[in-house]
C-alpha positions in Angstrom: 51.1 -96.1 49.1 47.9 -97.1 47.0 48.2 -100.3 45.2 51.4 -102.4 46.4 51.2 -105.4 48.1 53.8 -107.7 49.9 54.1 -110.7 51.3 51.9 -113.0 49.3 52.5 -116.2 50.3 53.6 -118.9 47.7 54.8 -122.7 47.8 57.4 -124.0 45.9 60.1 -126.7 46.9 63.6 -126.8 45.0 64.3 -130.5 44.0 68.1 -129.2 43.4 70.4 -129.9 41.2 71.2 -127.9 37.5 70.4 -127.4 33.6 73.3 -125.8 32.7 76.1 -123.8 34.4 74.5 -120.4 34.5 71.6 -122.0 35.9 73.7 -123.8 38.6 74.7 -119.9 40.4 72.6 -118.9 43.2 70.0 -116.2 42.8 71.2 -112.7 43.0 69.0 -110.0 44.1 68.5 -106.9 41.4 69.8 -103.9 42.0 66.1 -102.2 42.0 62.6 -103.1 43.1 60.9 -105.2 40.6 57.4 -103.6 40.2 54.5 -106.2 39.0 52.0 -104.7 36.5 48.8 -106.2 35.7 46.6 -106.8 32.7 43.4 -106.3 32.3 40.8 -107.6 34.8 43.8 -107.5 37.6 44.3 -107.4 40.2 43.6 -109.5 43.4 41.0 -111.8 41.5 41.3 -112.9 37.6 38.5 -115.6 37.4 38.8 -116.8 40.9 42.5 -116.8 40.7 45.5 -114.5 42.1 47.4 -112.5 39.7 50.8 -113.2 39.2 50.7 -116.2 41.5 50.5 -120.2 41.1 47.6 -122.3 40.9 47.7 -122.0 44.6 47.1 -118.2 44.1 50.0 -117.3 45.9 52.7 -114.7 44.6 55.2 -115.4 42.6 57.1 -112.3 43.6 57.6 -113.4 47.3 61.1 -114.6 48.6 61.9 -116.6 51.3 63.2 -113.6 53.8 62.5 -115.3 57.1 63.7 -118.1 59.3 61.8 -121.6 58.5 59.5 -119.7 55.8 58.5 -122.1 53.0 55.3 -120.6 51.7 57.6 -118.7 49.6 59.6 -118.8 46.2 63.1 -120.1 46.9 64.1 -119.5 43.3 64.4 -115.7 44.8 67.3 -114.0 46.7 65.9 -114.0 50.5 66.4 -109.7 49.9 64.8 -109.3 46.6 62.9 -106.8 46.7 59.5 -107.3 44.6 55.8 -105.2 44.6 52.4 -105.5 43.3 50.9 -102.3 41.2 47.5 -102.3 41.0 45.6 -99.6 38.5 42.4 -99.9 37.4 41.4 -103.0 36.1 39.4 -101.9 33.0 40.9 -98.6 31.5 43.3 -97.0 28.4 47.0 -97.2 29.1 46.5 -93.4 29.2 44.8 -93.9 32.4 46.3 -96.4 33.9 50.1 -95.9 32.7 49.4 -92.7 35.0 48.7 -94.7 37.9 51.3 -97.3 37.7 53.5 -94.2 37.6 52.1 -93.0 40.4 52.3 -96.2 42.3 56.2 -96.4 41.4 56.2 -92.5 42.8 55.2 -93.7 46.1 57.6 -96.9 46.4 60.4 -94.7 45.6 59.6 -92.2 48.1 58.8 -95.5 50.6 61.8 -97.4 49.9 64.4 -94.8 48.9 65.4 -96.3 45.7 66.6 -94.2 42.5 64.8 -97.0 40.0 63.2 -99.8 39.1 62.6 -102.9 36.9 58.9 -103.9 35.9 57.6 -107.3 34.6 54.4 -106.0 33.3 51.7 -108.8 31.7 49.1 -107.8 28.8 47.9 -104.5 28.8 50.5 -103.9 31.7 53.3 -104.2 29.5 51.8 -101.5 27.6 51.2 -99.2 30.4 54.6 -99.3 31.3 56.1 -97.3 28.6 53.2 -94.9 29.3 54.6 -94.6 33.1 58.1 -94.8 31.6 57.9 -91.4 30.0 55.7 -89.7 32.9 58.6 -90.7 35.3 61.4 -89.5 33.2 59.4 -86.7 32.4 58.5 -85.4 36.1 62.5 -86.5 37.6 64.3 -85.3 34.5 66.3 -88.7 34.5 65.3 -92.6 33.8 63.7 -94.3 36.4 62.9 -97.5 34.9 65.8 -99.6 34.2 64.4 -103.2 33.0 61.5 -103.4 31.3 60.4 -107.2 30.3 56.5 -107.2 28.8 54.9 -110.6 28.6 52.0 -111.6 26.0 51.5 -108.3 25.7 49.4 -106.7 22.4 51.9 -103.9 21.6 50.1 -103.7 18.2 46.7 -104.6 19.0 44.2 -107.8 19.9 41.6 -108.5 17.8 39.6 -109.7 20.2 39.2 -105.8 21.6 38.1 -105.3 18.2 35.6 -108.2 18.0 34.0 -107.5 21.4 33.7 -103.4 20.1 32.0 -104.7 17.3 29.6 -106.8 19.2 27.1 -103.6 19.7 24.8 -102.2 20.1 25.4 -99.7 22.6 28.1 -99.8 25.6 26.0 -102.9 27.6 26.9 -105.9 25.1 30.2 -104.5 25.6 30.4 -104.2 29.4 28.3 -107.9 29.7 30.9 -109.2 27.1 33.7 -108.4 29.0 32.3 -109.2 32.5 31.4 -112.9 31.1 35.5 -113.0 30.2 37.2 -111.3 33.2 34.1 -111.6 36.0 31.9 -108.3 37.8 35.1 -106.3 38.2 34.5 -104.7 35.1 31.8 -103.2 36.9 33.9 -101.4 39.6 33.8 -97.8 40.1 36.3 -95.8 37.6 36.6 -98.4 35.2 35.8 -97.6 31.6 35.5 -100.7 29.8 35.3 -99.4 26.4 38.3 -97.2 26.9 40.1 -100.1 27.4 38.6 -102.2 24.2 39.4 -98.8 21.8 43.4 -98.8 23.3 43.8 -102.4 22.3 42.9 -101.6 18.6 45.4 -101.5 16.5 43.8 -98.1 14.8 41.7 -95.4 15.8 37.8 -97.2 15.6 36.2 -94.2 15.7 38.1 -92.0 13.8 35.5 -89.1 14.2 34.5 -88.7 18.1 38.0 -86.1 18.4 39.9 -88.2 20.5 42.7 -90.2 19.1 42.8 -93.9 20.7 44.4 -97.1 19.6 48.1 -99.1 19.8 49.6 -97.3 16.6 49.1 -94.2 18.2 49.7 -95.0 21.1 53.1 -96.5 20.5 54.4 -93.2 18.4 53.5 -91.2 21.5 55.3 -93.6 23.6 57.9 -95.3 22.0 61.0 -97.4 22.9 63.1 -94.8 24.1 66.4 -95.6 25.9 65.7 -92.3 27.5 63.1 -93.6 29.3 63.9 -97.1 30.1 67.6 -98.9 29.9 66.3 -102.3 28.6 63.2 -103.4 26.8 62.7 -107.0 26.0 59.7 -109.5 25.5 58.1 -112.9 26.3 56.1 -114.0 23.4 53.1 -116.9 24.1 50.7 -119.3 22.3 49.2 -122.3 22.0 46.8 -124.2 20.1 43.1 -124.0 19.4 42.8 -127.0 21.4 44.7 -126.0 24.3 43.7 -122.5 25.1 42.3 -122.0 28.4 38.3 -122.6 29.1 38.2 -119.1 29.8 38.5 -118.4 26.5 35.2 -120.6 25.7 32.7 -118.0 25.1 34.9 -115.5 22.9 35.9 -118.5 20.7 32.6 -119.9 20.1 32.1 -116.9 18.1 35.2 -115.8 17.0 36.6 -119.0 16.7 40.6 -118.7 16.7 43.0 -115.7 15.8 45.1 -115.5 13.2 48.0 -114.0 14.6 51.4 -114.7 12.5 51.2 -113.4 8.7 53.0 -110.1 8.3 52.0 -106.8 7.1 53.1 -103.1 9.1 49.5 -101.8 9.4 46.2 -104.0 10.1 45.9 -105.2 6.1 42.9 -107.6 7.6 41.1 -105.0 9.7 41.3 -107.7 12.4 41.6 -104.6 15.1 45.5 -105.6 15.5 48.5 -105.0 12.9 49.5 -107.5 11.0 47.7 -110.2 8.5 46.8 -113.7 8.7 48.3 -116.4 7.0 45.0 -118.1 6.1 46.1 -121.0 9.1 43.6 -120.0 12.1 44.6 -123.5 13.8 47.9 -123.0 14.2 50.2 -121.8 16.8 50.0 -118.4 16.4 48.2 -116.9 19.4 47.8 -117.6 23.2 44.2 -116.9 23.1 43.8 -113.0 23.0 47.0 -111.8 21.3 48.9 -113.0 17.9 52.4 -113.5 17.7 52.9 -110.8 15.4 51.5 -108.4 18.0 53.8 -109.3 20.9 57.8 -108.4 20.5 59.1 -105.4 22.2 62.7 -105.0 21.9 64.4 -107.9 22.5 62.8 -111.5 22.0 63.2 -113.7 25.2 63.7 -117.7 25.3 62.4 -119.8 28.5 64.0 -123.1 29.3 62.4 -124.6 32.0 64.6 -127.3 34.3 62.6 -130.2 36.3 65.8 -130.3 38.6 66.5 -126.7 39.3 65.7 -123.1 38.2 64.8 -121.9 35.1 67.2 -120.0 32.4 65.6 -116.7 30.7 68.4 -115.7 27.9 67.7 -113.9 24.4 66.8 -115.5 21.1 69.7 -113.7 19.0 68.2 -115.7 15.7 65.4 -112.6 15.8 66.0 -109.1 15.8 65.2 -107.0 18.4 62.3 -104.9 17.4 63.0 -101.2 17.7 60.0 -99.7 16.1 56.7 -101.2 17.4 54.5 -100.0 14.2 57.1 -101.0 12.1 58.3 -104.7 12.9 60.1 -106.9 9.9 58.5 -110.2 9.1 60.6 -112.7 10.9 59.6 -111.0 14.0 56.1 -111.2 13.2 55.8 -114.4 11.7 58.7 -116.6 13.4 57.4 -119.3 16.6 60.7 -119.3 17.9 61.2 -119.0 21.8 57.3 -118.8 21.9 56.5 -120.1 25.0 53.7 -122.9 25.2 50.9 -121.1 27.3 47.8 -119.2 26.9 47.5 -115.7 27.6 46.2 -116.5 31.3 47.8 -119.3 32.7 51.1 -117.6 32.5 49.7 -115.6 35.3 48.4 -118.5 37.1 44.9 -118.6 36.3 45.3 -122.3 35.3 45.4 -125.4 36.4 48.1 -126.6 34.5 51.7 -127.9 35.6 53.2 -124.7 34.3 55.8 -123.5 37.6 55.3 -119.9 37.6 57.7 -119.6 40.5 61.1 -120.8 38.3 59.3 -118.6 35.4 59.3 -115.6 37.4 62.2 -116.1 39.5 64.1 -116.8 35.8 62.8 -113.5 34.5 64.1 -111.8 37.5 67.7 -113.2 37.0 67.4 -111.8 33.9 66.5 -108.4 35.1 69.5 -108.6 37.6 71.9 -109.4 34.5 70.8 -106.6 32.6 70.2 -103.8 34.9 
């Protein structure tokens, strides 16, 4: 089966003890396989660094399933069940929703299971309504049950948009993007500016015959509790000042987004819905997507324990959003439950002391209370 991968190898220790008392129950595994879907510039290496693992580029996804093991993430039930997708690392969520689907095609036939749950990051999160609707289209029933996206540009980034604009001709674009995210952009069957035109909010090139862009994108593949059970979000962002190195190039010229004024359609023509409040210093993106771009369905809070694992529950102060190209203000505009992290080191591409084992194993307890 093309594309999954298990056991990574990661290292985590548990300290013990509890933050709260639905912290303090042991791990339960989910009902489903948990299917890991990448951003852009994923999968194996993302600037010298693992996808999905810690700074030790080891997978977050792997438990600890066999006597003695402790390269693993004890924050997981020993039989949780968790895979690695990997699609094309530069392509539209047309294209690559289609493979992730096919990827969860061949686990189900593998493993025998009826469903799954996907944590999808970036433009994954995106691609997995796109593979959403393929599977319930081809089984004639819902195959994904939890779907959790994470800094993901559900109305657009504009730094697709800026690096579009860049021009002239498709080589500024392809050399832009391979100075970001490294020579994978070169691979064979990547299509670099596919993938910039699907992270724009609106079609950029409203006269070529093919309809591309998030707006569209999102009205032909909606929430729909047809397709999936569950949809919720992880929303991040940090300051100019703290925003990964990676990031260097991009912001020497296009300094800081403005990510967290409210408007429906792209009033700015910024490349992503939404306005600016006129503050591009503030806390309003994580480096490559604003705030206002980043809720899908429910809004998800992280609290972190020193002692023990972490606690994912939802922030019932903001809505859940139910209509991607139509969000209400508070959910574009409010920082609360934004989690302090750039758009890359929540997948590990750090170093920082975030613990993306107790992230990931949290968002998986969530999963297994939701499913």
């Amino acid at each position: 089966m093309r594309g999954f991968k298990t056991g990574m190898l990661l290292a985590w220790s548990v300290l013990g003890g509890t933050a709260s008392l639905a912290q303090s129950q042991p791990p339960q595994a989910t009902r489903h396989p948990v299917v890991f879907a990448h951003g852009m510039g994923g999968y194996e290496d993302l600037l010298g660094f693992a996808y999905f693992g810690d700074e030790m580029g080891l997978f977050v996804g792997d438990a600890c399933d066999e006597p003695l093991e402790w390269h693993c993430n004890a924050g997981l039930h020993p039989r949780q069940r968790t895979f690695g997708s990997q699609v094309l690392s530069f392509h539209s969520s047309e294209v690559r929703g289609l493979d992730l689907a096919a990827d969860i095609e061949g686990l189900l036939a593998t493993t025998g299971a009826k469903r799954v749950d996907i944590i999808g990051h970036s433009q994954g999160g995106i691609d997995a309504r796109k593979a959403a609707k393929v599977l319930f289209e081809q089984q004639q029933r819902a195959v994904v049950d939890v779907l959790v996206s994470l800094s993901s540009p559900h109305r657009g980034s504009p730094v697709a948009k800026y690096i579009l604009d860049m021009g002239p001709g498709v080589s500024s674009v392809v050399a832009a993007l391979a100075n970001i995210f490294g020579n994978s952009v070169y691979a064979p069957g990547n299509d670099a500016i596919a993938a910039m035109k699907q992270l724009v909010y609106d079609d950029i090139q409203s006269n070529d015959g093919v309809v591309t862009g998030m707006k569209a994108f999102n009205a032909a593949y909606p929430m729909d509790s047809r397709h999936v059970s569950s949809y919720a979000s992880l929303l991040t962002a940090q300051t100019a000042a703290q925003v990964n190195p990676a990031f260097y190039l991009l912001r020497l010229g296009f300094l800081d987004i403005d990510g967290n004024g409210y408007c429906v359609d792209d009033c700015d023509g910024d490349g992503a819905a939404g306005q600016g409040d006129g503050v591009r210093q503030d806390r309003d993106d994580d480096g490559v997507v604003g705030i206002n771009s980043q809720q899908m369905g429910k809004r998800l809070r992280y609290t972190e324990s020193l002692w023990g694992p972490g606690l994912i529950a939802e922030d019932r102060s903001i809505p859940a959003v139910t209509d991607l190209n139509a969000p209400i203000l508070v959910q574009m505009t409010s920082i609360s439950s934004v989690l302090d992290q750039d758009h890359l080191d929540v997948v590990g591409v750090g170093p920082d002391l975030f613990n993306e084992p107790k992230f990931y194993a949290a968002i998986i307890q969530y999963i297994r209370q939701h499913e």
